[in-house]
C-alpha positions as CSV (number, residue, x, y, z in Angstrom):
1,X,-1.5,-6.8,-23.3
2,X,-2.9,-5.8,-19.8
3,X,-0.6,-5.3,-17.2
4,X,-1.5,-6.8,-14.0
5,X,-0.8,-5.9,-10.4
6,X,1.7,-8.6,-9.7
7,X,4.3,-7.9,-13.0
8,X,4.1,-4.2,-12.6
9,X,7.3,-2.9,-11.6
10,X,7.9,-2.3,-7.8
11,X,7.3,2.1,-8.4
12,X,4.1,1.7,-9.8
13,X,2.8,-1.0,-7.4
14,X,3.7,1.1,-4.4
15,X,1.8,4.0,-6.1
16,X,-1.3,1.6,-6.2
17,X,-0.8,0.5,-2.7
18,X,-0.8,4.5,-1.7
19,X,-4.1,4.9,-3.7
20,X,-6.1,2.5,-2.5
21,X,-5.2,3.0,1.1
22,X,-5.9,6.8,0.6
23,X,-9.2,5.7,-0.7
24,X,-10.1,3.3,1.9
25,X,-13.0,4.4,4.1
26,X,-11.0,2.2,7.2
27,X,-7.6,0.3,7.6
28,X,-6.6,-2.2,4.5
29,X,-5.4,-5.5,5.7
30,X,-2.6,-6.8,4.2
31,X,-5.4,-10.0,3.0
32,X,-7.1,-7.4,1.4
33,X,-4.4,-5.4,-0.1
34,X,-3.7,-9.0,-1.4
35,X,-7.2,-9.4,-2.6
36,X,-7.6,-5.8,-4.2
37,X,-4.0,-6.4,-6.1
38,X,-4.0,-9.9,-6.6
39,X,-0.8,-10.1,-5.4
40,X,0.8,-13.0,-3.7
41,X,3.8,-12.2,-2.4
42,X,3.6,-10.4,0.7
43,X,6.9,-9.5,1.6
44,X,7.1,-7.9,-1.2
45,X,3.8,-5.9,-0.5
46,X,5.2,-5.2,3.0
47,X,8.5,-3.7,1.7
48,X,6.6,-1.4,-0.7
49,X,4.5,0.1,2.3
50,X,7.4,0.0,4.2
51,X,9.1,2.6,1.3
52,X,6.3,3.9,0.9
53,X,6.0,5.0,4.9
54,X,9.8,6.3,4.2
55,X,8.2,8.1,1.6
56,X,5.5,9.6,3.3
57,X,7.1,11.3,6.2
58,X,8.4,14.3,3.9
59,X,5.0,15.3,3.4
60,X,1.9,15.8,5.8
61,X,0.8,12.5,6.1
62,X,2.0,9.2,8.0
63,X,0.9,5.9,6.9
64,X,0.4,3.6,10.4
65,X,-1.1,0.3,11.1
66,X,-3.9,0.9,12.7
67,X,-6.3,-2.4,13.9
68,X,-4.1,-4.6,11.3
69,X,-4.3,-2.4,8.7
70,X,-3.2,0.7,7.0
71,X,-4.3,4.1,6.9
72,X,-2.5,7.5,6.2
73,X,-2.9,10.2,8.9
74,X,-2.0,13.6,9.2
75,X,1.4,14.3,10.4
């Protein structure tokens, strides 16, 4: 059975989120993070970026909102 955005456990959701904002050409709204994902619940969207900017700040890049959105820049 296919395994949709909104039933996938929180770890592989947040590595979704970090993929599709690294591939973004500009900031990704949360509407369209919704939209991409097909995820509803945005508090739960918002606490996964939030870990996943925890995440980030060992390495070389930050994720920021930026105009409404998100992008990752270098540290």
């Amino acid at each position: 059975m296919p395994l949709t955005a909104a039933s996938m456990p929180d770890g592989e959701l947040k590595n979704l989120l970090e993929a599709l904002v690294f591939a973004g050409d500009k900031p990704l709204t949360m509407q369209r993070l919704r939209q991409l994902t097909r995820v509803a619940d945005t508090d739960r969207l918002a606490r996964l970026l939030d870990e996943l900017a925890v995440d980030c700040q060992q390495r070389g890049v930050i994720l920021q909102q930026v105009s409404g959105g998100y992008v990752f820049r270098t540290q």
